[in-house]
C-alpha distance (Angstrom), angle and dihedral (degrees) to the residues before:
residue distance angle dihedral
X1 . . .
X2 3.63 . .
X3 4.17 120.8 .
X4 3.92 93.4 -104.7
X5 3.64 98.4 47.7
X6 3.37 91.8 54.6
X7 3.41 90.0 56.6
X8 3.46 99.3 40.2
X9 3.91 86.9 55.3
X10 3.98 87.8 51.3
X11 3.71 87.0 61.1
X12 3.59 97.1 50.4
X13 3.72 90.1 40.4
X14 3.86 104.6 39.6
X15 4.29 106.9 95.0
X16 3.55 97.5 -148.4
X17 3.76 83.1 63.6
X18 3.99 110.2 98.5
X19 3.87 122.0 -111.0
X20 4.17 84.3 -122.5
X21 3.41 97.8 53.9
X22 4.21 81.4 42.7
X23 3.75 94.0 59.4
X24 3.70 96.9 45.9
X25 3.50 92.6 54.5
X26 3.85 101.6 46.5
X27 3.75 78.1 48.6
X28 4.32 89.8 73.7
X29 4.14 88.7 39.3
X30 4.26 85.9 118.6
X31 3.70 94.5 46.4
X32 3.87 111.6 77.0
X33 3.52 94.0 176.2
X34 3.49 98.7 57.8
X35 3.73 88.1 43.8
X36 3.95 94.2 58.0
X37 4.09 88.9 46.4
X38 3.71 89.9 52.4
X39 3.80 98.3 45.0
X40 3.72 113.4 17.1
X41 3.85 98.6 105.5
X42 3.69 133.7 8.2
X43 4.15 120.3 -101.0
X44 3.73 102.4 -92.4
X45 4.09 121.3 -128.3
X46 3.72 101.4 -146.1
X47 3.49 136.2 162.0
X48 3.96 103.2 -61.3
X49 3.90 90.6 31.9
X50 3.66 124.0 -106.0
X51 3.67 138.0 -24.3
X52 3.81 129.9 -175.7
X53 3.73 156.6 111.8
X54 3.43 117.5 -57.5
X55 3.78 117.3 -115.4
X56 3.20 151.5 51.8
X57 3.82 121.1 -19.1
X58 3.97 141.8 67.6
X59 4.18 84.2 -92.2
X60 3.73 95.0 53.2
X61 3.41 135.8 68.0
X62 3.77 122.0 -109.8
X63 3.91 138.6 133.4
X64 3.78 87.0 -68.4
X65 3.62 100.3 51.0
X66 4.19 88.0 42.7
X67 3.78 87.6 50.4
X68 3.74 90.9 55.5
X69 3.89 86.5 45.3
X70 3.65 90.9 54.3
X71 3.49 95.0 44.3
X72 3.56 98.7 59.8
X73 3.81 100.9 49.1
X74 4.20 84.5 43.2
X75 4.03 82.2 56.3
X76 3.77 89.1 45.9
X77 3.63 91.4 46.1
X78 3.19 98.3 50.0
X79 4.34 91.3 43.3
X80 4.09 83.3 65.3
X81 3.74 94.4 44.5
X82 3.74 99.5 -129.8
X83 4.16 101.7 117.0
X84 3.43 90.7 115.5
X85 3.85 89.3 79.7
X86 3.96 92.5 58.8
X87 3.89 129.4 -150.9
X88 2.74 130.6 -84.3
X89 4.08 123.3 -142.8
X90 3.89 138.9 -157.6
X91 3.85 134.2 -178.9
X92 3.89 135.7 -160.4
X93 3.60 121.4 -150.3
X94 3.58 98.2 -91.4
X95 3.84 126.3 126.1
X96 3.55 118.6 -67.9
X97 4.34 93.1 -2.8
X98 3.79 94.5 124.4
X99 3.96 85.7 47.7
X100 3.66 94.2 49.5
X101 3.52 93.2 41.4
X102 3.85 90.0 58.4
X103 3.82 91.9 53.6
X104 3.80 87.8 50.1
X105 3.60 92.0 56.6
X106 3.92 93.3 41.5
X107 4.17 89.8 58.2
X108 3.66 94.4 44.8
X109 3.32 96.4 48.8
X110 4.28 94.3 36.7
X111 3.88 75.0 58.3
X112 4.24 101.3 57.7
X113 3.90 85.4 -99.6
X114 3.71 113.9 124.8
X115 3.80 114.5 -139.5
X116 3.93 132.0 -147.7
X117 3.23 107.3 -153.7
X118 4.05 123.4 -175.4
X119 3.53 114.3 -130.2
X120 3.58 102.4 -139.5
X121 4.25 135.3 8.6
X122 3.58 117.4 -46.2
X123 4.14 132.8 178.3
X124 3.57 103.7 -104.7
X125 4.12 91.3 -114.5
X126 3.89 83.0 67.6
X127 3.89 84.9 63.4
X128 3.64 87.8 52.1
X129 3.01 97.4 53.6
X130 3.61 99.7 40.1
X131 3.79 90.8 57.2
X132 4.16 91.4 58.3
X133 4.06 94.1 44.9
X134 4.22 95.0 48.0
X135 4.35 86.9 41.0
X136 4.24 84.9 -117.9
X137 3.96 115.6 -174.7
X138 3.74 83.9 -139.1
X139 3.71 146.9 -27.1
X140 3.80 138.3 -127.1
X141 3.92 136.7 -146.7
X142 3.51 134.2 -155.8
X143 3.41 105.7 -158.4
X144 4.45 140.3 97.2
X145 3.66 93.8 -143.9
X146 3.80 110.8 -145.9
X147 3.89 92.7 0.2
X148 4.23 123.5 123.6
X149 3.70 121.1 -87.3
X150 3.61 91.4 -85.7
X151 3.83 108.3 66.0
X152 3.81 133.1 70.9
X153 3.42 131.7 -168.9
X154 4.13 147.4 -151.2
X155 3.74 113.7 -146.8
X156 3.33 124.0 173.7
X157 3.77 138.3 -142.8
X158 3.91 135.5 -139.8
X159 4.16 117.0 -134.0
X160 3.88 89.2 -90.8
X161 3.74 93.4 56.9
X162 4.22 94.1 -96.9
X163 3.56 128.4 129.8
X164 3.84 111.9 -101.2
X165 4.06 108.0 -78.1
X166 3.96 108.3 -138.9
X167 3.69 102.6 -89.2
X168 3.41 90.5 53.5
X169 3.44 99.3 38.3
X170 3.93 82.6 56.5
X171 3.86 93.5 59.0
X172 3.47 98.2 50.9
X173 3.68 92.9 45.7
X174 3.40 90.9 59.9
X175 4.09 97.0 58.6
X176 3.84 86.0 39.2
X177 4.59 88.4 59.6
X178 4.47 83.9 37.4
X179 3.86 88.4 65.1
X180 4.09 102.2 96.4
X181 3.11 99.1 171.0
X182 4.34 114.7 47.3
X183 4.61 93.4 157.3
X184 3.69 93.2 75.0
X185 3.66 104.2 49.7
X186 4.09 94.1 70.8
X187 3.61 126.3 75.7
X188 3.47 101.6 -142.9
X189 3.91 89.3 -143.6
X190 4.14 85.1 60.8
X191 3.87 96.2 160.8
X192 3.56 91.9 51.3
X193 3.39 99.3 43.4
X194 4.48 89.9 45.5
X195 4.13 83.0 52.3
X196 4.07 84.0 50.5
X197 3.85 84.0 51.2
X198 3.49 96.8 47.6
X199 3.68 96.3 51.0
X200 3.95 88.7 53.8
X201 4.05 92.9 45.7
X202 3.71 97.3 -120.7
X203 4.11 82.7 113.8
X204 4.05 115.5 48.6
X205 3.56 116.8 -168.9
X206 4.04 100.6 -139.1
X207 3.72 108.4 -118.8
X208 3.73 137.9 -130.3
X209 4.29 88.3 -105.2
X210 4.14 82.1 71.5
X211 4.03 93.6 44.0
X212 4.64 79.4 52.0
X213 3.27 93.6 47.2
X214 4.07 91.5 49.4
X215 3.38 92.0 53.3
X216 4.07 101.8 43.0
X217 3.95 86.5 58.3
X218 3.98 88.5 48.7
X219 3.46 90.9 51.4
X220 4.15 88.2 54.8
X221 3.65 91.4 62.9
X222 3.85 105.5 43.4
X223 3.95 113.5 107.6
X224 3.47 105.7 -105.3
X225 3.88 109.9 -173.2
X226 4.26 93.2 68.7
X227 3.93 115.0 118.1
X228 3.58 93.9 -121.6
X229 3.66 96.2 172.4
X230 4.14 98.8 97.3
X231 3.71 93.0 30.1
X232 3.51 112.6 110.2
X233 4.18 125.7 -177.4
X234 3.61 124.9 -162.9
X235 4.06 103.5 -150.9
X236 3.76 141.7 -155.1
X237 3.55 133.9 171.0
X238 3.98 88.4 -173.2
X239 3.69 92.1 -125.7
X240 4.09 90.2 -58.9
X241 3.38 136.9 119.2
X242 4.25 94.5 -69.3
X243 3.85 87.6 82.1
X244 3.95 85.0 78.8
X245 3.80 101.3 64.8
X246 3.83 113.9 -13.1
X247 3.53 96.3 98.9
X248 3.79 101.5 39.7
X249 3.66 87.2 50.8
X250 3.94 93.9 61.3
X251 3.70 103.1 36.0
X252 3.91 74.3 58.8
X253 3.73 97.3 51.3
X254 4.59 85.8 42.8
X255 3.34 103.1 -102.4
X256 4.02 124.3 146.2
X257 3.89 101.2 -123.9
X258 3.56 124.2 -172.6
X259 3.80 117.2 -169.1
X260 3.72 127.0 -141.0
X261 3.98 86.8 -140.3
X262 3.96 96.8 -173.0
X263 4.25 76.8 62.7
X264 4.06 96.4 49.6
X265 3.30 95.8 72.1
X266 3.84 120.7 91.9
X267 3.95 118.5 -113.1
X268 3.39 132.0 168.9
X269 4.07 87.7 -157.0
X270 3.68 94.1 55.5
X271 3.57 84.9 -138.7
């Protein structure tokens, strides 16, 4: 049997594997080549994190493949003894981010590792920043940057807030490829079981004092001596994360801004 059906069989077969993610896989059974796309190779952890597809599959990204994600930096965490500090995690306003931020949260913490979680969109230099002011051992990202509507991504964040440099990048990689086993890590009742960790303070929802604090530093580094009275700036944030901030941040600094509103909203299509 070739490679990718015998993964795609260990996915039907495996019972940690949810009856939803069952169906829609039984639902391809007739189409080999979507089969072989789904399954022939395993996401690969590399140095920013991980970038796919969402769905179902070994090559796409879904609460299984985060898990396994999320496992492997806890392990590598926990290898250089600093979990005690917690993560700290961010999400865009791509499909499925709060989701996968939620099983994120539920590993670290299922693994001793408290996790700050934000409670709503944020541009990934609010992470950054957000790991330095709560003294995080790292950070993580659920976002595919400039990619279509149809990826996600898992990037993950260094103590001071910076992607993983190589040799780093490199160690966690390697717990990320030791995890064998990625189905039983989930509970497949996540939200529950994050609103369980909540209660019991192994998840922290990061608080509005963090999102002050991020924008009193911003508002130290601005150039200050511009006329700004005749300047006017038309504004998007493309239906992306710079709907949260962008434009309170200028009206602070005196700037005219005019909003594209049809853009301000939030959309995972980009539409």
């Amino acid at each position: 049997m070739e490679e990718y059906r015998v993964r795609y069989e260990q996915w039907l077969n495996d019972p940690f594997i949810d009856e939803e993610t069952k169906a829609e896989l039984r639902s391809i059974a007739d189409n080999e080549m979507e089969i072989k796309e789904r399954f022939f190779k395993e996401l690969e952890f590399g140095t920013g994190g991980l970038r796919g597809i969402i769905g179902n599959g070994s090559n796409r990204l879904n609460q299984y493949t985060v898990g396994k994600a999320s496992q492997g930096l806890a392990n590598y965490i926990l290898k250089e003894g600093t979990q005690a500090q917690g993560v700290a995690i961010a999400y865009d306003s791509r499909f499925m981010s709060p989701e996968f931020a939620e099983v994120a949260g539920l590993i670290f913490a299922a693994n001793g590792i408290p996790a700050f979680v934000y409670p709503s969109l944020r541009p990934v230099p609010m992470l950054s920043f957000a790991v330095r002011e709560l003294g995080c051992t790292a950070g993580v990202v659920l976002t595919a940057s400039h990619n279509p509507p149809e990826y996600n991504g898992y990037k993950v964040y260094d103590h001071e807030g910076c992607q993983l440099v190589p040799d780093l990048a490199d160690l966690c990689i390697e717990k990320v490829n030791q995890v064998s086993d990625m189905f039983g890590l989930v509970d497949p009742n996540y939200e529950l079981a994050f609103n369980n960790n909540l209660a019991n303070g192994m998840i922290k929802v990061i608080g509005r004092e963090t999102d002050k604090e991020y924008i009193k530093l911003v508002n130290t580094v601005t150039v200050q001596d511009v006329k700004k009275d005749n300047i006017k700036l038309i504004y998007t944030p493309l239906h992306g994360t710079g709907t949260v901030f962008m434009k309170e941040l200028l009206e602070q600094n005196g700037y005219n801004i005019i909003p594209v509103e049809e853009q301000m909203v939030p959309d995972g299509n980009f539409s």
